[in-house]
N, C-alpha and C positions, 0 to 999 in steps of 0.2 A: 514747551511744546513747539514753538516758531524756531528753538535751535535744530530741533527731530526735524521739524516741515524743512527749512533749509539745508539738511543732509539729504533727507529721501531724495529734495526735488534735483540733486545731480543725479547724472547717470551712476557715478561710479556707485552713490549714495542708495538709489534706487536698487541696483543691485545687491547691494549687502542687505536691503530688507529682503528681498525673495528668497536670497540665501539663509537668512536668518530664522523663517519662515517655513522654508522646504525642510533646514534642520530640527528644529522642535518638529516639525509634523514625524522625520522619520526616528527620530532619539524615542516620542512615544510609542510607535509601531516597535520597536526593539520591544520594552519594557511593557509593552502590554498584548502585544497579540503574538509576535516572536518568542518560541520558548531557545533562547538562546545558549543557557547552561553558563550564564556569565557570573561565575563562581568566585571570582577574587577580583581587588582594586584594574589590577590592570587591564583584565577583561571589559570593564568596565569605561575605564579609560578609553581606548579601544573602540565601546562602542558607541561613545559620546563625540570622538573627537571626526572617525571616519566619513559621517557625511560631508563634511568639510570640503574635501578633498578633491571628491569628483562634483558635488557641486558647482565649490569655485570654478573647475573647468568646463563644466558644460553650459553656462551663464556668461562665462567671458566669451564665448564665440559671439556674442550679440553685440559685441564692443567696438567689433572691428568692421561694421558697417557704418557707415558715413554719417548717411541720414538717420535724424534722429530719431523721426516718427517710424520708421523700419526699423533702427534698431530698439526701440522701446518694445514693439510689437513681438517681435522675435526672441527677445527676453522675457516678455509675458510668456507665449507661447510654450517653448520653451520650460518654463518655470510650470506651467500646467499640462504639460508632458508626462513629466517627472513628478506630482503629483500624482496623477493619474495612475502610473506605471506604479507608486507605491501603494497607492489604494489596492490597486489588483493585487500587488502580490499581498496585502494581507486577505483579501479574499479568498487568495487559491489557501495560503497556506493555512485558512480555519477549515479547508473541505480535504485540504491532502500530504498537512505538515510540512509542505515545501515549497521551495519559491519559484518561479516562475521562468522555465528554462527553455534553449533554444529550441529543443524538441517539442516541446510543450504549445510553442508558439507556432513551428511549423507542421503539426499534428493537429492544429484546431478547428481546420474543416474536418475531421474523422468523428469530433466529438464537442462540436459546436453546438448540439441539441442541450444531450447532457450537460454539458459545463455552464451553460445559461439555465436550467431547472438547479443545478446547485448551487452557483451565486447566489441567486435568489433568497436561499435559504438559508445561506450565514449571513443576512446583511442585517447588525444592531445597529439600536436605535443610536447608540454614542459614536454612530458611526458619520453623522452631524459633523462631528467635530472634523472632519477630515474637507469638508466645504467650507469648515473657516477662513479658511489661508484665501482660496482663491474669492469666496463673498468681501473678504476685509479688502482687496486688492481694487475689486468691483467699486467697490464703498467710494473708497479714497479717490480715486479716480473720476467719478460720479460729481464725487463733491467737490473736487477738485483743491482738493490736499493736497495731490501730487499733481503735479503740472511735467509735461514735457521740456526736459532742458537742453534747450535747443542748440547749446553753445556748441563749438566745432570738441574733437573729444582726439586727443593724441594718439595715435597707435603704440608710441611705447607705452601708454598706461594701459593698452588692450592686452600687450605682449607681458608686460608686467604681472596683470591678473591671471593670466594661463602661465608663467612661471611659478606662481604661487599656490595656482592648484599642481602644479606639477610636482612641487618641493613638499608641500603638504602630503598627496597621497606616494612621494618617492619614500617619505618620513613614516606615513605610517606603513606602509608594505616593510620597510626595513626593519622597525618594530614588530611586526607582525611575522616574521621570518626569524627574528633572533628566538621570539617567545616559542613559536612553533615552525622549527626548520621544515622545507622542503612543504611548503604550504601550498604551495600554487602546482608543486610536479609530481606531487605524491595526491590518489585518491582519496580525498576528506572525508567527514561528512558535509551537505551543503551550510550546515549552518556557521563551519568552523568559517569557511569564505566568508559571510556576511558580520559575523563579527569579528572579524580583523579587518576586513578591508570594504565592509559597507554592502548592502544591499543594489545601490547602483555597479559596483562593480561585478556583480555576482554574474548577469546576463554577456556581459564581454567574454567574462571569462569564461564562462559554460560554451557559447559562439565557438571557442576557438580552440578549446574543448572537443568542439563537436567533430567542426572539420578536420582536427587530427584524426579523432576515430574514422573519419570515412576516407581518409587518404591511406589509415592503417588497412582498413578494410581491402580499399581496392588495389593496395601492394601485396597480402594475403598472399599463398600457395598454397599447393596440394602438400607439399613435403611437411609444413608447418604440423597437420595432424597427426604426424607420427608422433611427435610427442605427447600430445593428450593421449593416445592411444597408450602409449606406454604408461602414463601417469594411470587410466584408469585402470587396465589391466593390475597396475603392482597392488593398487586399489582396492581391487575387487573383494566382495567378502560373500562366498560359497551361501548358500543358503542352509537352513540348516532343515535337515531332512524330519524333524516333527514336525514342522510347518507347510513346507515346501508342498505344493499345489491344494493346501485343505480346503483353499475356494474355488479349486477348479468345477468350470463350469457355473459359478454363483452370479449372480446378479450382482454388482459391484454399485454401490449407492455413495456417494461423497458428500458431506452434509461440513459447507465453508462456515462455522461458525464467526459471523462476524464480530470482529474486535475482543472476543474473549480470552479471558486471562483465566492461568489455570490457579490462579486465588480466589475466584467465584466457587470450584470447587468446594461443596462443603461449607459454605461461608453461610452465614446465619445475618439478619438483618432482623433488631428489636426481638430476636429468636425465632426468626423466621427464615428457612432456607431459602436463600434468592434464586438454587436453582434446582430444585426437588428431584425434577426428572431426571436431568443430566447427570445426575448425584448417583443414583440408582443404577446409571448404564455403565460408569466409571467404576461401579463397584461389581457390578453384573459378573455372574461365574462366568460367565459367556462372552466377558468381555478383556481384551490384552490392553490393560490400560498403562500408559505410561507418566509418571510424575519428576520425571527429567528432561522431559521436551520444549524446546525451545525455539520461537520465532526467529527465523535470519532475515528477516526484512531490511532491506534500507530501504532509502527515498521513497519506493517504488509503491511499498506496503503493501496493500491489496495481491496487484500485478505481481509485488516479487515470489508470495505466497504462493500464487499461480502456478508462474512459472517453474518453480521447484517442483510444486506438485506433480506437475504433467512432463515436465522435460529432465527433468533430475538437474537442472543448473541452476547455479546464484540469479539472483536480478542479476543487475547493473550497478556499477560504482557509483554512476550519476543516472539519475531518473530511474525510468522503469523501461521491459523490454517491451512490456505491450501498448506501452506510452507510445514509444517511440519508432521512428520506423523499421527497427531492426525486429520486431515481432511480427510487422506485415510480409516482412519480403523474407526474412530468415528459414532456413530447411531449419527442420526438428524431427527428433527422433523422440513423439510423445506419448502418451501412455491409450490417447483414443488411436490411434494408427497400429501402435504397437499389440496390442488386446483386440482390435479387427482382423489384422491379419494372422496372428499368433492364435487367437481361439475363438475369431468370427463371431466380435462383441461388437453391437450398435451403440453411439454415443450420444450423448446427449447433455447439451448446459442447459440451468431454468434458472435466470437470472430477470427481476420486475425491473429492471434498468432499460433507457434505451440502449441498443442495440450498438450503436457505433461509440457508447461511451467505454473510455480506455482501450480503446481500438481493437473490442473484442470479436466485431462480427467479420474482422480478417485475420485476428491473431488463432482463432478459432478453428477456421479453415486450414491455415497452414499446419492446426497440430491433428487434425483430421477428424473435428468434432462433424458428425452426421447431419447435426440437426444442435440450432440454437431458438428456445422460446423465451425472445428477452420481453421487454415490457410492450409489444404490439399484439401479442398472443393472450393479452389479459385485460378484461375489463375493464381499463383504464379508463376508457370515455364516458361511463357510464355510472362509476363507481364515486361512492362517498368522498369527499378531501379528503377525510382521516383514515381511508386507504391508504394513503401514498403521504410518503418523508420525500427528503430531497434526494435519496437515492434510488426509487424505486418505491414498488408495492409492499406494504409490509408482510412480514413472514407468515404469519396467518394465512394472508391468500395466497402467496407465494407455493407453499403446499397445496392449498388444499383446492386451489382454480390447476395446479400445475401438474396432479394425476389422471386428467383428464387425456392429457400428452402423453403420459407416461403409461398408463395401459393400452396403448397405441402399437407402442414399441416393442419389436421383436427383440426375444430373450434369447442369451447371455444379455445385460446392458449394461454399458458405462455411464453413469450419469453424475452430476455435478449441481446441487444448489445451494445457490449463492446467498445468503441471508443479509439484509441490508438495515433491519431495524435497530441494531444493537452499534451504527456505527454511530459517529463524534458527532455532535450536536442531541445524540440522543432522545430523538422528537417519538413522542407518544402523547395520548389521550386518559387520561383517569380512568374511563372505560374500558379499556385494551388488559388493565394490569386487574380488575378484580378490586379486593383489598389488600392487595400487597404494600407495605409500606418501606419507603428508604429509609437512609439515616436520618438525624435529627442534625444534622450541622449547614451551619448557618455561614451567610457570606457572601462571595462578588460572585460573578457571573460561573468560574471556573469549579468553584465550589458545588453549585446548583448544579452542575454538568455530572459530577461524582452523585449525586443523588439520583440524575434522571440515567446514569449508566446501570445502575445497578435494576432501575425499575424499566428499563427496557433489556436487560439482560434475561428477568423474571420474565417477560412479552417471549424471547426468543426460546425459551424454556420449555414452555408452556407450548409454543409451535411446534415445536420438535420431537416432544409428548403427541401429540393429535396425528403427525406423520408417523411415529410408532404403532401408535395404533391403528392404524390405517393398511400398513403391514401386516400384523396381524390376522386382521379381517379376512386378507384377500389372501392371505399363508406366503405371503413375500416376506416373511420374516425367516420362514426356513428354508426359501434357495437366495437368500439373499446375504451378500458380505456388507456392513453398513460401518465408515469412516469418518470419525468428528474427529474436527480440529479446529484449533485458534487457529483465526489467520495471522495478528498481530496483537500489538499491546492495544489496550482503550484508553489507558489512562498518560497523559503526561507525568515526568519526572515529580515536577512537585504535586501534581494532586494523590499520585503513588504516596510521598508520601506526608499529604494532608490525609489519608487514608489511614495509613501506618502508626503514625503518632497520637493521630486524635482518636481515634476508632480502638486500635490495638495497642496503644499504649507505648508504641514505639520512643525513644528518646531521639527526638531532632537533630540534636547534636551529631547524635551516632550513623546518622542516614548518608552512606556513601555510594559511590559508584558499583561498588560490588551490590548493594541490596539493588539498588536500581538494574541492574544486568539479572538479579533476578526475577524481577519483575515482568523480563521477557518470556519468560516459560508457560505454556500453554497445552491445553490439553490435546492430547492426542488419543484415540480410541479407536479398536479395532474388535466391532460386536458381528458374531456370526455363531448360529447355532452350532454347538458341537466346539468350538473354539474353546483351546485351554486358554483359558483365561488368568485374571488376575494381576493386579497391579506390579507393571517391571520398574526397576529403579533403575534402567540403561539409560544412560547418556544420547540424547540423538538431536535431533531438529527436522526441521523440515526440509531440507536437503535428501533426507534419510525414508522420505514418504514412498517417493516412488519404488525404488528397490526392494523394498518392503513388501507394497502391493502389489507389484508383479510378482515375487516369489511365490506367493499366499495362491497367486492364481496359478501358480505351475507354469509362468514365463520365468527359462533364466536369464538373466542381465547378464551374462558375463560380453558380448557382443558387442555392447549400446555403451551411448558414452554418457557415461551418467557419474557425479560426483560423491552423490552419499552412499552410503552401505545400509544394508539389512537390518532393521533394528533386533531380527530376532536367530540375526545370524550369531554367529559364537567366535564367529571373525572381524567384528561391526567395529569401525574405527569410533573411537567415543568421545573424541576433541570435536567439540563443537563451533563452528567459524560464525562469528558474526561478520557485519560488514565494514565495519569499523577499523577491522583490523583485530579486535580482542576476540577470546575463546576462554570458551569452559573445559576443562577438563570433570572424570568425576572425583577429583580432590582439591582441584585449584580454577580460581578464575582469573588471568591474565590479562591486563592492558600493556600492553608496548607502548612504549614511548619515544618520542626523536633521540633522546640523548641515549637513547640503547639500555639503558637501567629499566626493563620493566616494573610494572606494580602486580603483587601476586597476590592475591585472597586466598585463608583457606577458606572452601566451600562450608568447612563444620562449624569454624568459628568466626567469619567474617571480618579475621582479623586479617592487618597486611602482616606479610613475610619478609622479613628482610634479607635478599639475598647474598650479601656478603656475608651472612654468617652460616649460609647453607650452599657451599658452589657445585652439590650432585645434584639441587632441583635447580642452580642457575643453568647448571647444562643442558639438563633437559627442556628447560624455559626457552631456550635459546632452537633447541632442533624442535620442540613443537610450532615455534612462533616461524620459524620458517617453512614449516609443511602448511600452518595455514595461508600464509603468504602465498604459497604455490597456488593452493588448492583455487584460493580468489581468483589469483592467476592467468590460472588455466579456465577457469569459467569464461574469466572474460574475454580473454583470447578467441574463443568459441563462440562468446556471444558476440562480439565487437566484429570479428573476422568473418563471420559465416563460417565459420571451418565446416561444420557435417554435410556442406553441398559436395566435398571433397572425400567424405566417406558415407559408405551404406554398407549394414551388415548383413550377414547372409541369409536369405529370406527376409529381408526389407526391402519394399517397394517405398521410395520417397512420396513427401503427400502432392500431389498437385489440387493446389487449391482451386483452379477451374472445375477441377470434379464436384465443388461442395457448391448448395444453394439453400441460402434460408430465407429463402422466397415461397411459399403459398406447401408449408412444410406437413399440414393438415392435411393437405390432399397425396403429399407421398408420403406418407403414414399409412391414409386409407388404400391407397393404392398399391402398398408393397402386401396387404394384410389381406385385402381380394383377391390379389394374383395366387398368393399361396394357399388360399381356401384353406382345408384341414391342418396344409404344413403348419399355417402360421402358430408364432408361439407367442404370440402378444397375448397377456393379460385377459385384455378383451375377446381376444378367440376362444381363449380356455374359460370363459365365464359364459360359453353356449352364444358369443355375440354381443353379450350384455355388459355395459357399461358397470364400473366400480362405484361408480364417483356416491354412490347413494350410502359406500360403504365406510365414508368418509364423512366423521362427525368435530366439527369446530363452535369453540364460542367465541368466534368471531363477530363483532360489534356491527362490522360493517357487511358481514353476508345474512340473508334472509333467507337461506335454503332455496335459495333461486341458483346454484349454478346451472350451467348450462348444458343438458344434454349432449353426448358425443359426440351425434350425427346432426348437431344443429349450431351452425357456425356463422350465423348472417352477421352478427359484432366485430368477426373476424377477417371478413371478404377483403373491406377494404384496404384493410392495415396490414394483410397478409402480401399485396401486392406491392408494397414500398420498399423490402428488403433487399 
């Protein structure tokens, strides 16, 4: 022990504990809160040896100050920086899968409310361990273990130690570059940077990252959209003339199923269906269901969902578009602008989140939403805890406080809500589910999560049941078109398949990246009276949403610059783009690779293909992998450049978001629906004046048939004035 006390108490000495220290804190973040995909030795390798690196160099700056009590200090400092900086990001990345990027940091006055209600709610108790490092430091020093070494300290040993971090992280980037070329100048995902080259290096890199994109941005031209233009034109896929306008004129409802997967579908728990209702609508003669649809989410997840939905383009390669500021300030040619001026539809999001989180109360306006009732439009002051999870109110009230808004609004409407109880950490109350019961599997933290996903998926079910009915009631079931979709996956990699294997029987062994690429697919539904219906087996995703629902409504896309195609066209392109880089077709699933050999799955048998013994599907490998290349492309191109400030198509007015206020949005409600006396076509006008909300039955735990009358808003005065 007095040889350890005589090494710490040098500076040099001292330093290689912090380093020692910082590394275990982040090698365990890897392995237990990072879902890394660290599949073989070297991966691993990789992500043991990378904190080293930048470590070593951000520690030796403390070296090269004189005084030693400065420099002790500095190196503390320092050393609890970079603590700190790692705590957070495993914070963000248990609320949003991702780490912690430049946007993200310069976006957090937009959503600094919400981001401090969601910390909150991933922070575990083993989360202790992460104030070890800096309490044992405290310790030592208290007790004086470590003493200040006061002695003079050489600069070439300062310059030494930052050649050492230098040679370490030159060593592993060059490792990291052999294993996967073009790592740092090709779009990754974020986590492939963190495990090759460390979690510290991830924020530099995103940094410089960033400001390419806004130097790409503000070198942009007009001349540039002619190429998109020509890309979606060759694009286009004609709608197909049974479909084409059967909702014209409907009510357009959008129902974001949150985080579900289209393996809930049908799925049975102890012999019990986890989602009865949903089950029913999917099979509905009335209803175009699809069981090839597939999430394109990156990073963004929620936000990329989003975006596709209302604007027809990708996220973003890195982060998301409504993260960052390219969805505050970016033109869009979106589906509430488009459907106002094309057939004089009012919009509408109902989202029990604050307002400014994921920077929706300006990402909003710019796509020309009318009216947003996020979480200040609801009872939130007054309402039970087990109301509200950490992202909002849950889906229960969500409906059934959120028709009170909705028969307000003048018909045709667009509307949009958001469901929030079925995302990650999956928080519910015993009370909320009935007697619904989960699996019986047993285990760590991550395991429990697969148990409380499926009994808040039952919660989300059962909500979405009570807003059908509720339709019904009031006969909005038959002028109305009503849209469910998965926004993304819920489950991670391995709990997919601790599901698969232990549940279904699946063999572990056999669980590869093709089952896992299936796992992305999601339900998509398209219920409206009269609609030929019935389960399609076309290939699409949600790129393919928008074009879709505007044909249905008797808008045609051929004008707009929009990426997917019709899913019920007869022209609908069926290559499915992930973000990644890989694609589905409907025979084959494809990962590219650096070394240009891709890897091919059949879809039937999940087996790989080997392409040198088949060179007409390597050719076709080869001209798919490059249209989806494009396709990513050209989105980003568009999204990264602003490009549609440089076009409007004919009969489009661009949005000017000073035109939108979601400020005291109650009172222009009531006030657009007096002026028009008879005209009005709100709900409320066609029910003689009379409020629905009575027609509208929940067994909700947490409501006591006290909502609140329509003309009686005093909950609301205050909270209406902050927006």
């Amino acid at each position: 022990m007095k040889k350890i006390q005589s090494i710490i108490n040098t500076r040099l000495g001292f330093m290689t504990f912090l380093i020692i220290l910082l590394w275990i804190q982040t090698v365990v973040t890897y392995y237990l809160d990072f879902s890394l995909g660290l599949s073989n030795p070297l991966l691993h390798f990789f992500a043991i040896v990378n904190p080293f690196a930048t470590v070593v160099l951000l520690l030796s700056l403390a070296l090269y100050i004189n005084k030693p009590k400065i420099s002790y200090i500095l190196m503390g400092i320092l050393y609890l920086a970079d603590a700190i900086f790692v705590y957070s990001n495993v914070l963000y990345y248990r609320s949003f899968s991702d780490f912690i990027s430049f946007n993200s940091i310069t976006g957090v006055g937009k959503v600094a409310k919400g981001l401090f209600t969601t910390t909150l709610g991933v922070i575990q108790f083993r989360d202790v361990f992460y104030l070890t490092g800096p309490i044992l430091v405290i310790i030592l020093f208290l007790t004086k273990f470590i003493k200040v070494d006061v002695r003079p300290f050489r600069k070439i040993n300062a310059v030494a130690a930052t050649c050492l971090g230098l040679m370490l992280f030159s060593a592993d980037l060059a490792g990291a570059e052999s294993n996967r070329p073009q790592l740092l100048g090709r779009t990754f995902d974020h986590g492939y940077i963190v495990k090759y080259i460390g979690i510290n290096s991830f924020l530099p890199y995103d940094s410089i990252k960033a400001a390419q994109n806004d130097q790409v941005r503000s070198s942009a031209t007009e001349t540039e959209v002619d190429e998109v233009l020509d890309y979606t034109h060759k694009n286009y896929a004609a709608p197909n003339p049974k479909y084409f306008g059967k909702a014209n004129g409907k009510n357009i409802i959008i129902i974001h199923l949150e985080s579900f997967e289209q393996q809930l579908i049908g799925m049975k728990i102890n012999g019990v269906e986890v989602t009865p209702f949903l089950n029913s609508i999917y099979n509905d003669k009335n209803t175009a269901s699809f069981d090839n649809f597939y999430n394109e989410v990156g990073t963004g997840r929620t936000g990329d969902a989003e975006t596709m939905l209302e604007s027809g383009l990708f996220g973003l390669g890195s982060g998301t578009a409504f993260f960052s500021k390219l969805g505050g300030d970016n033109t869009f040619q979106a589906a509430p602008a488009i459907l106002a001026q094309q057939k004089g539809y009012t919009s509408a999001v109902f989202h029990g989140n604050t307002g400014s989180f994921w920077n929706r109360d300006n990402v909003y306006k710019n796509m020309g939403y009318n009216y947003f009732f996020d979480e200040s439009y609801y009872d939130t002051e007054n309402a039970d805890s087990k109301s509200l999870n950490t992202y909002g109110i849950k889906d229960k009230l969500l409906f059934s406080e959120g028709i009170k808004y909705l028969e307000q609004m003048q018909q045709p409407f667009y509307t949009k809500f958001l469901t929030v109880t079925n995302h990650v950490r999956y928080q519910f109350s015993d009370e909320d589910n009935g007697d619904f019961q989960s699996t019986d599997l047993q285990g760590d933290y991550k395991t429990r999560q697969i148990n409380d996903y499926f009994k808040t998926a039952h919660y989300l079910d059962k909500s979405v049941e009570e807003f059908f009915n509720y339709l019904k009631a009031t006969g909005l079931d038959k002028t109305s078109m009503v849209v469910l979709y998965g926004d993304h996956y819920g489950l991670d990699a391995g709990q997919h398949k601790t599901i698969f294997t232990q549940i279904q029987g699946h063999d572990p062994d056999e669980w590869s990246t093709f089952n896992e690429s299936q796992m992305q697919k999601v339900p998509f539904m398209i219920h409206m009276n009269g609609l030929k219906g019935g389960i399609k087996h076309t290939y699409g995703g949600e790129i393919d949403a928008l074009p879709t629902i505007l044909h249905l409504a008797g808008v045609n896309t051929s004008q707009y610059i929009q990426l997917g195609t019709d899913l019920l066209s007869k022209k609908h392109n069926s290559i499915v783009a992930f973000r990644d880089g890989h694609y589905t077709t409907p025979k084959y699933t494809v990962f590219p690779t650096s070394s240009g050999v891709a890897k091919v799955y059949s879809n039937e048998s999940g087996q790989l293909i080997p392409l040198k013994d088949n060179p007409e599907l390597a050719m076709k490998v080869e001209k798919w992998t490059e249209e989806v290349a494009l396709r990513l492309k050209t989105s980003d191109n568009v999204n990264n450049k602003n490009l549609l400030r440089f076009y409007t198509p004919n009969n489009f007015t661009p949005v000017n978001p000073a035109n939108y206020s979601y400020r005291n949005e109650v009172e222009q409600l009531t006030k657009i629906r007096d002026d028009l006396g008879d005209k009005s076509t709100s709900i409320y006008s066609q029910n003689g004046n009379k409020t629905t909300t009575d027609l509208y039955n929940t067994d909700s735990v947490q409501l006591k048939d006290d909502r609140t009358p329509i003309d009686s808003w005093s909950y609301l005065d205050k909270n209406n004035t902050t927006k």
